[in-house]
C-alpha positions in Angstrom: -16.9 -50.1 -57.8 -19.8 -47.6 -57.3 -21.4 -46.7 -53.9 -23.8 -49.3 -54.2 -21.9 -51.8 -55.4 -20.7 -54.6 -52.8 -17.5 -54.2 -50.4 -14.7 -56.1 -51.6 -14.0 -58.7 -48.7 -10.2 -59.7 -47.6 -9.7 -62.0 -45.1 -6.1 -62.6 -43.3 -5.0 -64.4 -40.4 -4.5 -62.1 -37.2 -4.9 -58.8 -36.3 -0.8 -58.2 -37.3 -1.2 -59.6 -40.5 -4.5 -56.9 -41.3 -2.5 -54.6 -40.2 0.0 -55.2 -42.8 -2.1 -54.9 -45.3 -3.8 -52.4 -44.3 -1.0 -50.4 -45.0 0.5 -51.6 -48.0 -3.0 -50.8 -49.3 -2.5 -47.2 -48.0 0.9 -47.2 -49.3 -0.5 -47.9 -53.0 -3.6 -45.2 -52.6 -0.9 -42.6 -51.8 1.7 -43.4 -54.3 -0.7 -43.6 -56.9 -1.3 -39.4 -56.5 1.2 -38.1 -57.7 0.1 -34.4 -55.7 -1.1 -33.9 -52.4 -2.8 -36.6 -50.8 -4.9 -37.0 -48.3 -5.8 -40.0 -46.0 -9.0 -40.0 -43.1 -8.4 -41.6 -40.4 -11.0 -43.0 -37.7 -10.8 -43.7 -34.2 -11.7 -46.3 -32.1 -9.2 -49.5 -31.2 -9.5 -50.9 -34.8 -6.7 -48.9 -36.2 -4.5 -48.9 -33.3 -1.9 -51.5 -35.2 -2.0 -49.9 -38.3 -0.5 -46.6 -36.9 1.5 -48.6 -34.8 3.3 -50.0 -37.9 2.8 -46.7 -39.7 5.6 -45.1 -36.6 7.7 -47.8 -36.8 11.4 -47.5 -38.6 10.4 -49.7 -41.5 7.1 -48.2 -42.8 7.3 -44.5 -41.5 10.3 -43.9 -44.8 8.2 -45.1 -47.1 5.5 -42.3 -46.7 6.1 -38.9 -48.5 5.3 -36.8 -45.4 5.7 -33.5 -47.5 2.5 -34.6 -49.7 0.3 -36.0 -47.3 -2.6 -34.6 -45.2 -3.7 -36.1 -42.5 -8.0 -36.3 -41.5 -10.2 -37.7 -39.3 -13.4 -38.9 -39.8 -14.8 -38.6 -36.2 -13.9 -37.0 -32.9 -15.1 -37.3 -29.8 -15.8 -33.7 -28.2 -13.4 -33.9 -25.5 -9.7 -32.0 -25.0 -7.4 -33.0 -26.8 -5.6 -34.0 -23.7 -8.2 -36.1 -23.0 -7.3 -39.9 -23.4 -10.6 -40.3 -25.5 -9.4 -38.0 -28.4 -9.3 -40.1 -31.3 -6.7 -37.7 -32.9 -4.8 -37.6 -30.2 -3.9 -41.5 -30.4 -3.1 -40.8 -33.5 -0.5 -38.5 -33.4 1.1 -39.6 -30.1 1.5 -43.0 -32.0 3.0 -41.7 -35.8 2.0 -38.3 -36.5 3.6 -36.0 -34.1 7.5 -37.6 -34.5 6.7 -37.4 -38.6 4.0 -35.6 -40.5 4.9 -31.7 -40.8 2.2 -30.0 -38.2 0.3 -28.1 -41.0 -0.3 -31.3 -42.6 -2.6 -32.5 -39.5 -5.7 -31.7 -39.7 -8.0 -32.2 -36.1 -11.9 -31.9 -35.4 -10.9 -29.1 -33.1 -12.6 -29.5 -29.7 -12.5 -26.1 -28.1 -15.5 -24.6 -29.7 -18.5 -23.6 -27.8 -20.2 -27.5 -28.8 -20.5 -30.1 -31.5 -22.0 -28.0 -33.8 -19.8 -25.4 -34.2 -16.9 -27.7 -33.9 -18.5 -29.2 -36.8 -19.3 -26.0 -38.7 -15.4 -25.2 -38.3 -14.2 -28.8 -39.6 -16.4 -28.5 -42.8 -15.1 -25.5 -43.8 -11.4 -26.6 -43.2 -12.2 -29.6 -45.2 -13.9 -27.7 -48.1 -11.0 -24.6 -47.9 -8.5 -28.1 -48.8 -10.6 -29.1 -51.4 -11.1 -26.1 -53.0 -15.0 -25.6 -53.1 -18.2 -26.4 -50.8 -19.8 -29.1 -53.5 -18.6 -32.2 -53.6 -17.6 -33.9 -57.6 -18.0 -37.4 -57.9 -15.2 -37.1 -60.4 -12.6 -35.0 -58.0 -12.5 -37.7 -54.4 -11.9 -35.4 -51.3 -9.9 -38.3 -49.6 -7.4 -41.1 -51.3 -7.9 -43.4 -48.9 -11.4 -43.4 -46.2 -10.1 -46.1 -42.7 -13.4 -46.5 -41.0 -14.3 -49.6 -38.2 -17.7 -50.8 -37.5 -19.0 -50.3 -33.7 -20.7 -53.2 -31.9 -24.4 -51.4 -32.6 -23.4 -50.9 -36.7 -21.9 -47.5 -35.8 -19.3 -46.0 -38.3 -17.7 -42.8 -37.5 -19.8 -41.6 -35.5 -23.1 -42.0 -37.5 -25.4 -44.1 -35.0 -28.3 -46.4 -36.3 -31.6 -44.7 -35.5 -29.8 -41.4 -35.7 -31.0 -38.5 -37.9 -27.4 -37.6 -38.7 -27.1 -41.2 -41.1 -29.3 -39.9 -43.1 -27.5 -35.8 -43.3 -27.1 -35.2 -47.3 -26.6 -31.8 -47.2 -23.6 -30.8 -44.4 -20.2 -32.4 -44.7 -19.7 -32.2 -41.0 -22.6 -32.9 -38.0 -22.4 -32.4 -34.4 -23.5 -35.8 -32.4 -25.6 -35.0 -29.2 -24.9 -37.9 -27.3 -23.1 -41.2 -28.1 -25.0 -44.7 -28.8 -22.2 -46.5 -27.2 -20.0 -46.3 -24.3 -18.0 -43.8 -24.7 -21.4 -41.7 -24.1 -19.7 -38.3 -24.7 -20.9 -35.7 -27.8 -19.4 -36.2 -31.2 -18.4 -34.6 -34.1 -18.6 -36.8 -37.7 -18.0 -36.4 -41.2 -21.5 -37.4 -43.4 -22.1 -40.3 -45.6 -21.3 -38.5 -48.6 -18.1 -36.8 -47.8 -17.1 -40.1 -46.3 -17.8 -41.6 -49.7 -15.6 -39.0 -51.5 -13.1 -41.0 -51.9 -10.7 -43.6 -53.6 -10.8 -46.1 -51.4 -13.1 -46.7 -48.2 -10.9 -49.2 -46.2 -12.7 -50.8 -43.2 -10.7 -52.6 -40.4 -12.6 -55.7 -38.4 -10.7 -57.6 -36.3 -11.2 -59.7 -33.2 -14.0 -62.4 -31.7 -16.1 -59.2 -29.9 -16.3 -58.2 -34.1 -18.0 -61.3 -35.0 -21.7 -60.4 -33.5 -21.5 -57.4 -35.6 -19.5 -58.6 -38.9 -22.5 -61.4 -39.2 -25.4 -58.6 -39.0 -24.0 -56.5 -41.8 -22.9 -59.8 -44.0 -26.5 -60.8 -43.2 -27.1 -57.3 -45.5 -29.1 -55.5 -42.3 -29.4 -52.1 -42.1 -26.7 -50.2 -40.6 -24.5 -47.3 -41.0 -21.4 -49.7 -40.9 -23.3 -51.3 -44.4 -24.5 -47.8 -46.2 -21.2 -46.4 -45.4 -19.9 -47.1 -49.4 -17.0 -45.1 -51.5 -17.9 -43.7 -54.4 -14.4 -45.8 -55.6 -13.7 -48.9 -53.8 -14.8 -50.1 -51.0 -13.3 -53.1 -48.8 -14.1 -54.7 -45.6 -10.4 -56.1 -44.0 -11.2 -58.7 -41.6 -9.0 -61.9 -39.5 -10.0 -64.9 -39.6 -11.2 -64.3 -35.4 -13.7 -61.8 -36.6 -15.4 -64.2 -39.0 -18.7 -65.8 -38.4 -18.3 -69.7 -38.1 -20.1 -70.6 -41.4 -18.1 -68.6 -43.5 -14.6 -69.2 -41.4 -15.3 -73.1 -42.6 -15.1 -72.2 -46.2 -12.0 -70.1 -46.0 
């Protein structure tokens, strides 16, 4: 599938069983590089299951720790202390007890603001990859987990935002949140986001339906133009699901 190709939609039950697949799909992306791999992770309380299962005695064996590096796709600019820290959930709830530290990879938060904080994740990223110029034909990231915010957000690219439309950076710094938490940000672009084998998106939940009906109604929002130059799929229950299309499934 190419970037402006359509997301692949999968529809399961509940929350536990998008989970589930969720990671067996992760499981495939990393077994099917045989080197290093690495997987972005996002933020938010869409993933929170995923790692959950990810920690847990019969899914964290399976992962070759030693070959895969951990990234985020967004941060919000608080300690990492801070309940709010995106990464932080992350590797209180499976990193920490398993991956190897120098294979986790946080938007540090200690720099002077977003920008810089941004300035010093892009060059991270592009000292892992191995040059500052993105090839179609080389993905940065196996797999891509992203969510959709209740305005269209994704990462944290806002709609109305002059950071969507960045081509140029592979990191921006993000002022001031469009939704609650309204703290600064720090997000990977569009096309970094894209550099990748697989763009999974997580949807889950009734408050998900408002939003999952704008963007299968094709509007205009980061959540939508957010695309993988691989595959892309949108992983959403049954709850999330607008009526219309919940009666044909």
């Amino acid at each position: 599938m190419t970037a402006a190709g359509q997301p692949k939609l999968i529809v399961e039950a509940d929350a536990e069983a998008l989970a589930r697949t969720a990671a067996e799909r992760l499981m495939a992306r990393i077994a099917a590089n045989p080197g290093r791999s690495a997987i972005c992770l996002t933020g938010g309380s869409s993933p929170k299951k995923l790692y959950q299962l990810l920690g847990s005695e019969a899914w964290r064996g399976r992962i070759p720790w030693d070959r895969v590096h951990w990234f985020i796709g967004d941060e919000r600019f608080v300690p990492e202390s801070d309940p709010l820290n995106n990464m932080a959930v992350a590797r209180t709830t499976f990193l920490d007890s398993n991956a190897p530290p120098g294979h986790v990879h946080p938007i540090p938060t200690t720099a002077e603001n977003p920008d810089a904080s941004a300035a010093a994740y892009a060059r991270e990223l592009q000292a892992f990859y191995g040059a500052d110029r993105l090839d179609p034909a080389r993905p940065l990231f196996d797999v891509v987990l992203m969510g959709a915010g209740p305005d269209g957000h994704t990462a944290s690219l806002f709609p109305g935002y002059a950071e969507i439309e960045e081509t140029r950076r592979w990191v921006v710094g993000v002022a001031k949140a469009n939704v609650a938490p309204f703290v600064p940000r720090v997000s990977l672009t569009l096309p970094v986001l894209a550099s990748c084998r697989e763009m999974l998106f997580e949807i889950a939940g009734h408050d998900k339906r408002p939003i999952l009906t704008r963007l299968l109604n094709g509007e205009n929002l980061p959540a939508l133009r957010a695309r993988s130059n691989g595959e892309t799929v949108w992983l959403v229950d049954r709850a999330a699901l607008p009526e219309e299309i919940r009666g044909r499934r």
